[in-house]
C-alpha positions in Angstrom: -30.7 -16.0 9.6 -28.8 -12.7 7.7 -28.2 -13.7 4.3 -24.3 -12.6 3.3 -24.9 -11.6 -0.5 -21.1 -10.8 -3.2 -21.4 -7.4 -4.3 -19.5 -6.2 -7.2 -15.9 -5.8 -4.6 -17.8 -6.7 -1.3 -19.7 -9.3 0.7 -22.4 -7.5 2.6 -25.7 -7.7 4.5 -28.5 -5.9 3.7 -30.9 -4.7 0.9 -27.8 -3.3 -1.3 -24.2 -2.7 -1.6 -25.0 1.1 -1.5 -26.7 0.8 2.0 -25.8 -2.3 4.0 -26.1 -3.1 7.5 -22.8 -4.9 7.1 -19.9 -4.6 4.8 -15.9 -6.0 4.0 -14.6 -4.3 1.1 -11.7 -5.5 -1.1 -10.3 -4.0 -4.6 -8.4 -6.1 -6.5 -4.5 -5.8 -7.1 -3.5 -7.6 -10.0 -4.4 -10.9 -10.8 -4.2 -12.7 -7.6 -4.0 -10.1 -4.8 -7.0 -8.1 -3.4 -6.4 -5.9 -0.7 -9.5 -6.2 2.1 -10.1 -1.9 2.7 -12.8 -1.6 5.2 -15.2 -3.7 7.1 -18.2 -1.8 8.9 -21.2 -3.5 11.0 -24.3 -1.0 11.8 -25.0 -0.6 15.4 -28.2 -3.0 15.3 -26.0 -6.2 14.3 -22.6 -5.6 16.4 -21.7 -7.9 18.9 -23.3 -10.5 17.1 -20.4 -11.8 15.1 -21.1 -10.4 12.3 -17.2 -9.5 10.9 -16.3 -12.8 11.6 -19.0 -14.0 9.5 -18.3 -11.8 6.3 -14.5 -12.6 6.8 -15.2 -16.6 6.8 -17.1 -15.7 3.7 -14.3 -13.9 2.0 -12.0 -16.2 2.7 -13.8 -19.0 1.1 -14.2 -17.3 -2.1 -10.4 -16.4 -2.0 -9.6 -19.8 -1.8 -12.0 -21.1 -4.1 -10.3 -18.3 -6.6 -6.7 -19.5 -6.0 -6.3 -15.5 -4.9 -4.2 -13.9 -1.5 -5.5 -11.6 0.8 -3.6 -8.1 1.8 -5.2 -6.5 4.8 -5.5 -3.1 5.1 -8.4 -2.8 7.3 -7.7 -3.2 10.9 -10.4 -5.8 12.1 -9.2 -8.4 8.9 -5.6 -8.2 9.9 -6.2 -8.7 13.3 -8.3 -11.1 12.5 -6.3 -13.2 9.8 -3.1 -13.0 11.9 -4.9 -14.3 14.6 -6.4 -17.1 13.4 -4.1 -20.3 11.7 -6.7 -21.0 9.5 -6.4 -17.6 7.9 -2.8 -18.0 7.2 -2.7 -19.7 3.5 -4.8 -17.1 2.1 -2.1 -14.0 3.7 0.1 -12.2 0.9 
């Protein structure tokens, strides 16, 4: 099982932030707002679910900090919009 580890503005997989095999980044705007910049799964783990499983991971964290989420990358929007679930956690 890949272990999903919180970098300083990330969740990732891997043996560091610097070098992971899988990545979502966020910076923070404000208080309450962080704006998700990039996602990026190495060629080994794609297909695998991989994005899904660093998103469900974010999410949870930005619920558990009473923070919203403003996607800039592609694969969260997509994703968040998609998904009902998602939807309290949308700026």
């Amino acid at each position: 099982m890949l272990e999903i580890k919180k970098g300083t503005k990330s969740f990732y997989i891997g043996d560091s932030e610097e070098n992971p095999l899988a990545i979502m980044t966020y910076i923070f705007s404000g208080e309450n707002l962080i704006i998700v910049d990039h996602t990026y799964v190495s060629d080994e783990l794609k297909g695998q679910g991989i994005g899904k499983l660093l998103l469900k991971e974010l999410v949870d964290w930005v619920r558990k900090e009473n923070k919203k989420i403003i996607p800039q990358c592609s694969y969260v929007k997509a994703q968040l919009e998609k998904n009902k679930e998602y939807h309290d956690i949308l700026n």
